[in-house]
N, C-alpha and C positions, 0 to 999 in steps of 0.2 A: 213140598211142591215138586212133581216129578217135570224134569226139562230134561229136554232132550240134549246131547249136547253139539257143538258147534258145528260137526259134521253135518248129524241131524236136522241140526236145523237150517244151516243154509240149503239142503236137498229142498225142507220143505218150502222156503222163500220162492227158492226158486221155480218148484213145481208149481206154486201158488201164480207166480206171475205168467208162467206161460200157458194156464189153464185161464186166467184172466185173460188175458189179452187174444187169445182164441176163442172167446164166447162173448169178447165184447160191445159188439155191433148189435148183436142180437139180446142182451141185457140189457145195452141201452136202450133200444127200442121196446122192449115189454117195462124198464121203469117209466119211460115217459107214457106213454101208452095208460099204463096204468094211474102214474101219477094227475093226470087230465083228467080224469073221471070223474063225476059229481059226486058227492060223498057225503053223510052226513054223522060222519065221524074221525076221529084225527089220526094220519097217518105220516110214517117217518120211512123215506129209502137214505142207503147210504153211497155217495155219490166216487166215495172213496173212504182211506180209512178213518177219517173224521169231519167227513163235509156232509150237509145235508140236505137234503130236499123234501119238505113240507106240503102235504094238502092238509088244511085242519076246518073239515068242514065248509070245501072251497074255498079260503084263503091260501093264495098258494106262496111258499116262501122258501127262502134257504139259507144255510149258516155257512159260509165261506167254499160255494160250490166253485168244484175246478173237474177239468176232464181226466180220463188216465192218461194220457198225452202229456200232460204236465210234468207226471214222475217218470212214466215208461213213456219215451220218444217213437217206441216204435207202433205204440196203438194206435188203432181206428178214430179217427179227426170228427166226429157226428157235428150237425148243423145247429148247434147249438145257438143260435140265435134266431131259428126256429121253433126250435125243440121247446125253450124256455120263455119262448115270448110270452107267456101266462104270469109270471114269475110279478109276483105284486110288490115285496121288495125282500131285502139281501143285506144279511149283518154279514159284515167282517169283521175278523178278529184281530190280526196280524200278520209281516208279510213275510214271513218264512212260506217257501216254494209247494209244500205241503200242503197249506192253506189261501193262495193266492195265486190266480190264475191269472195274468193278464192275457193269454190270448183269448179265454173264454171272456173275462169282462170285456174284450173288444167286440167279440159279438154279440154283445148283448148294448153294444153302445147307443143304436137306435132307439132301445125298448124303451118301455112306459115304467118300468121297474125305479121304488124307489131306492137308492142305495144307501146304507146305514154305514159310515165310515168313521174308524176311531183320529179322535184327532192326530194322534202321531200316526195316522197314517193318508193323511188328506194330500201332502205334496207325491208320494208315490202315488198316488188314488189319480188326482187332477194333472201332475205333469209325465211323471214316467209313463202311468198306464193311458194318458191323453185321454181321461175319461172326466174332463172337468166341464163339459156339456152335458152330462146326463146330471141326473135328477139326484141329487142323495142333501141328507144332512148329516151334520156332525156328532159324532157319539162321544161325550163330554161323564168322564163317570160321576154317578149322583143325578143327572139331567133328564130326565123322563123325556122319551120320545113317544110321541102318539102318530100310529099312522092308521090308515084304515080298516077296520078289523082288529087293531094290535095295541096293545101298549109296549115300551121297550124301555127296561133301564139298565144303562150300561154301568158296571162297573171294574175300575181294574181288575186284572187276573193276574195271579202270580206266576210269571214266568221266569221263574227266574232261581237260582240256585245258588244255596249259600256253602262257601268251603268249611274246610275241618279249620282255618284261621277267623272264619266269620266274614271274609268276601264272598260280595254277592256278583253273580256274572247272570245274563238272559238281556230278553228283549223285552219293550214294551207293550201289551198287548191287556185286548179289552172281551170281557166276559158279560152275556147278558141273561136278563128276566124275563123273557115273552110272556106276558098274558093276554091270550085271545079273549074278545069279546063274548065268545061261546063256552070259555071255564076255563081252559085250559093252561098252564102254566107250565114251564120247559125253562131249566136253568142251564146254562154254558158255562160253568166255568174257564173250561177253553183246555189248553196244553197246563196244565198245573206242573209245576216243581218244586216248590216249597207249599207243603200242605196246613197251611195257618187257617182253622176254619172261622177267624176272625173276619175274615174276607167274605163268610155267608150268613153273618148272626142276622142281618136286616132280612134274608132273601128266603125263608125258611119252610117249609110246607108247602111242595110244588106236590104238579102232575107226576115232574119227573125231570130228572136230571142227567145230562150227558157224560157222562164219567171216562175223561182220556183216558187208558194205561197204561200206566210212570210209575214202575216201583223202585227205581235207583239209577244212575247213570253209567251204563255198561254191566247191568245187572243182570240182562233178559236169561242168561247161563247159571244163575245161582240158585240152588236149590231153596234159599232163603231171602230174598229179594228186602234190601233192607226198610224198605218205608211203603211193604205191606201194609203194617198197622196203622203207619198213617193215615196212609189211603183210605182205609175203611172209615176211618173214624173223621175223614173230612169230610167223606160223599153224606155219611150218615148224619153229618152234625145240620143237615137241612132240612131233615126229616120228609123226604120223598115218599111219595108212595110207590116209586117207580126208579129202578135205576139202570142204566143205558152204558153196556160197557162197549169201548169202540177205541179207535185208534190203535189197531191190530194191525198186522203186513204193511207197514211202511214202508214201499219197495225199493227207499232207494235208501236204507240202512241195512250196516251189517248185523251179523246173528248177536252181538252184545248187547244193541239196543234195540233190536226188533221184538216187540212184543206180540206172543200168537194164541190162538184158540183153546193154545193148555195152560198158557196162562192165565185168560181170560176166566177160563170154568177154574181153576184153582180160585180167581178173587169171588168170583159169584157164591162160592163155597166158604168163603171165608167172611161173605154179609150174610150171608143165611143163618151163619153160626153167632153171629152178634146180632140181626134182629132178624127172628125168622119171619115179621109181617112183612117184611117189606120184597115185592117185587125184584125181581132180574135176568135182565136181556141179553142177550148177544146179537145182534142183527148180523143178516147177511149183507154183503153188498149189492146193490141192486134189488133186493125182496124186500116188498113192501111190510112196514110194520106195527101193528095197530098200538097205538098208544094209549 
């Protein structure tokens, strides 16, 4: 795997983010823009580098959406309580800052959106984020949720990592099954670090799957990234037609565990090489992406 190394690549972070935050007013307005549009086919933006925004066939939905404001302080604040008031409803995963936005769920406090919230995360959900007047229920792993358009079943996610003693340290956090009413199925595992594909033997033969990428902890510089193989062989153990590599430029990590676009195309090359049927993506942020 060629990486560049730490010089390189804090140059390119940081190029990255200030090329983001210069075009971002004007990206968000062509994804919402875009994302509104009547469609009769299913589409994925990326809202950052693991949140999502959903039209599938006009059901419009999203996986743990937050603004670039959330990591970067100094970008552009959009009306997001405008922008998203389509938004039919909203999985959360967990509430590391990455994936939980409370100033955007404040503006979306009004909406008609339902919110899909994991139990350990319902007293942040209802008291911190003071969002216990909006509409959600509780995501329970095992528990099928039905909402309109959608089926939803959550299940835990492994967040969590085990040392070279056999402790484990992470947080708790919930991974889901989307199947729309129109075919479609979309798995989340979530932020994976222990790659046990025990955790997908139920969930198996999707559309397509969102693939964090976590190849080791402080690894992003090694020419050998230790739990490659796993990787490939937990995304594969679902049997996707479809796999979705994402959680790239995390801007507020340094170059050891920043994962980026060379290593993105190094893993895309390394499912190709273990099933060459299967599909894979790199999405841009902000560009719409057919699914």
């Amino acid at each position: 795997m060629a990486i560049p190394d730490r010089i390189t690549s804090q140059r390119e972070i940081s190029a990255r983010r200030e090329a983001v935050v210069s075009t971002y007013a004007e990206s968000w307005i062509g994804m919402i823009r875009a994302w509104r549009v009547p469609r009769g086919d299913d589409a994925v933006w990326l809202m950052y580098a693991a949140n999502y925004l959903f039209n599938t066939r006009g059901l419009k939905w999203a996986v743990d959406p937050v603004l670039l404001s959330n990591r970067v302080p100094e970008a552009h604040v959009p009306d997001a309580g405008q922008d998203l008031s389509d938004l039919d409803f909203v999985l959360l995963t967990h509430a590391h800052i990455d994936h939980a936005d409370v100033g955007l769920w404040g503006q979306l406090r009004e909406s008609c959106c339902h919110w899909i919230v994991p139990e350990h995360m319902v007293a942040f959900f209802t008291d911190r984020a003071s969002m216990g007047g909006s509409r959600y229920s509780v995501a329970v792993p095992g528990r099928k949720i039905t909402v309109e358009g959608a089926c939803i079943i959550p299940f835990a996610s492994p967040h969590y990592e085990r040392s070279a003693t056999g402790k484990t340290s992470g947080v708790d956090s919930t991974g889901y099954l989307v199947a729309t009413d129109n075919g479609g199925s979309y798995l989340f595992p979530g932020d994976v670090r222990t790659y046990d594909s025990g955790c997908l033997e139920l969930l198996a033969e999707v559309s397509a799957v969102f693939a964090h990428v976590f190849l080791g902890r402080s690894s992003a510089l090694e020419p050998s990234p230790p739990l490659l193989a796993a990787f490939i062989d937990f995304f594969l153990s679902c049997r996707p037609e479809k796999i979705i590599l994402s959680h790239l430029y995390e801007l507020g990590r340094e170059p050891e565990d920043c994962w980026l676009n060379s290593h993105a195309r190094a893993v895309a090359r390394a499912f190709t090489e273990a099933d060459s049927d299967v599909a894979v993506a790199i999405p841009e942020w902000y560009r719409e992406m057919i699914l």
